[in-house]
Residue, then its C-alpha position, 0 to 999 in steps of 0.5 A: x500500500x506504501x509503495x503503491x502511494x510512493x510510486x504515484x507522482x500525481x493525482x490521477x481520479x477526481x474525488x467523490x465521497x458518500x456516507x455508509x453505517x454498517x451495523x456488525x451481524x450479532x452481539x457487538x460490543x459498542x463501548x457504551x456509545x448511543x449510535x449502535x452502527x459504525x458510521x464511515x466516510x468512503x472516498x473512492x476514484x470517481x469518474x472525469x464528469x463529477x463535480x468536486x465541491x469543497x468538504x468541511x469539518x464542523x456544522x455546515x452552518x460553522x465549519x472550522x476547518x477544510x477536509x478537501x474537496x470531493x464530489x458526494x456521491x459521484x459516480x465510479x468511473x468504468x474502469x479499472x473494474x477493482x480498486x485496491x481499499x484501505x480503512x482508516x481509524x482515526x485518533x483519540x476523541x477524533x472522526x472519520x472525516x478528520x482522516x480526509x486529508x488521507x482518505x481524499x489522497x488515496x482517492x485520487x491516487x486509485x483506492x478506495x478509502x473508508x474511514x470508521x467513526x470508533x463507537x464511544x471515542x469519536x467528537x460525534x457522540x459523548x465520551x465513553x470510558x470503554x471508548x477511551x480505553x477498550x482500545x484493542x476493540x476499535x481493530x475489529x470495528x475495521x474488519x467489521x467496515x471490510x466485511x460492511x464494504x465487500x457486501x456493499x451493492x455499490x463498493x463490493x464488487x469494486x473492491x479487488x479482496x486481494x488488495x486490501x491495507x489498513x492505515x491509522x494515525x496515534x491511536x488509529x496507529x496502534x489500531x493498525x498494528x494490531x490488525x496487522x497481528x499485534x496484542x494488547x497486553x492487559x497488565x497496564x491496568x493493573x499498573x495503572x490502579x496501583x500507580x495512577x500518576x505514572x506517566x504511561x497513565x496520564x489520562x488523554x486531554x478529552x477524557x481528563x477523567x479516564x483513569x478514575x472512571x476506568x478505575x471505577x468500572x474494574x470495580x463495579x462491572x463484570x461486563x467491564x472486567x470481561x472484556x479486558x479479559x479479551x484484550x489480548x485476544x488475536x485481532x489479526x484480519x488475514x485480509x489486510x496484506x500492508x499496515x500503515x501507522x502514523x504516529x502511533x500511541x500505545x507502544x507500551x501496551x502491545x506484547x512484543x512477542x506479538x510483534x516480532x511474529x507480524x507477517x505483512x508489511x508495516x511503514x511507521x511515519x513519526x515526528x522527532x518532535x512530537x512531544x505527544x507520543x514521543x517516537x522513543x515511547x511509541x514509533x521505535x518502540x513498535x521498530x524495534x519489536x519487529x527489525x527483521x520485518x520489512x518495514x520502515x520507521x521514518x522520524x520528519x525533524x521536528x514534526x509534531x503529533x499535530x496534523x492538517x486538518x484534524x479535530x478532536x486530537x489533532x487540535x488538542x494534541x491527544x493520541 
């Protein structure tokens, strides 16, 4: 997948963009959240004759920020008869269509993008506690998106199944990483009760009262307790053939064992200046678990955690 948008020296495909819910068959854990569907933007090569119009984060009364331009609901064009598809997570307390800054690129370039809003940890609902913190869930939320997007009447049989990639940004990083075979070590929770102040417990900005609130779960909710008990369950989707994490969080939570036994392709891109997700705590820490593996670690000088056209963590800096 990162060779495929390194080789490309220029956008070949108008834009188009539409809006899907895919509501997972059977029991699904939605973290508490109110909407019971995963609600993802799609950008996908549209044909010559669509008409690309300016796409904006926030009401459209009060936007605040540009998320490119893209036609809604453009047409395909004829051909090729399959693109690749890339699904993308975003940030902590972030959304799908924060991620149009990428998803809109790839666009262009010749895939089929979507974008998952994670239930309880997206800025379209209230903040949950299991949002924030059930992070390993949020890599099933993308396979249950391919599972939503190859039955899709429009995208399905557009879709080549064989070339199919996932690409994520902070904690959308990590999400990757762990479709693409990592696991989630349980252990920092009880780190965490016993050493609320340590520094790998500080709570995100968004969610200032995280640890207390997870705290209070580990003691009250059996349901809460279970599925802790899952976090270090195989998330791996044997359909996702090349990862792509940008400035990922988590690197002490993910068993390193779990790393060295990845399979497919991983890029990691971090800044050297992000004071967020510091590249010693995270980028390197996920490098170096891995070395033998073809993938890459490229620290931009002085590049921060924040990126164009984010909310949620991309203008409060969170993971």
């Amino acid at each position: 997948m990162a060779a495929a948008m390194t080789v490309a020296t220029g956008p070949t495909y108008k834009v188009g963009v539409c809006q899907r819910q895919f509501v997972p068959r059977g029991h699904y854990n939605w973290r508490r959240a109110r909407i019971h569907a995963l609600l993802t933007t799609v950008w996908y090569p549209a044909a010559a004759a669509a008409h690309e119009q300016p796409q904006w984060l926030g009401s459209s009364a009060s936007p605040f920020a540009r998320a490119g331009e893209a036609a809604p609901r453009a047409a395909l064009p004829a051909a090729p008869q399959r693109f690749p598809l890339v699904v993308i997570s975003h940030g902590t307390g972030g959304s799908a269509l924060s991620m149009a800054w990428l998803g809109s690129q790839l666009a262009a370039h010749g895939f089929i993008a979507a974008a998952v809003d994670h239930p309880g940890n997206n800025s379209l609902e209230p903040y949950t506690p299991q949002g924030f913190s059930l992070w390993w869930l949020r890599a099933r939320d993308l396979s249950e998106v391919i599972d939503g997007m190859l039955r899709d009447p429009r995208f399905g049989r557009r879709i080549d199944p064989h070339r199919i990639g996932a690409a994520g940004f902070s904690l959308g990083g990590y999400t990757v990483i762990e479709i693409a075979g990592g696991r989630t070590s349980p252990a920092i929770f009880a780190f965490c009760a016993s050493h609320p102040r340590a520094r790998r417990c500080a709570a995100p900005p968004e969610f200032p009262t995280l640890i207390s609130s997870v705290s209070r779960l580990l003691r009250t909710s059996r349901h809460y307790r279970a599925s802790i008990r899952h976090a270090s369950a195989d998330y791996r989707d044997p359909r996702v053939h090349a990862a792509f994490a940008i400035a990922p969080a988590l690197g002490a939570v993910v068993a390193a064992t779990s790393l060295e036994r990845i399979s497919i392709p991983v890029e990691i891109v971090a800044g050297s200046a992000d004071v967020i997700e510091p590249v010693s705590r995270n980028a390197k820490v996920f490098r170096r678990a891995y070395p033998r593996q073809p993938s890459h670690h490229l620290s931009r000088r002085q590049a921060l955690h924040v990126l164009r056209n984010l909310h949620g963590d991309g203008q409060q800096g969170a993971a």
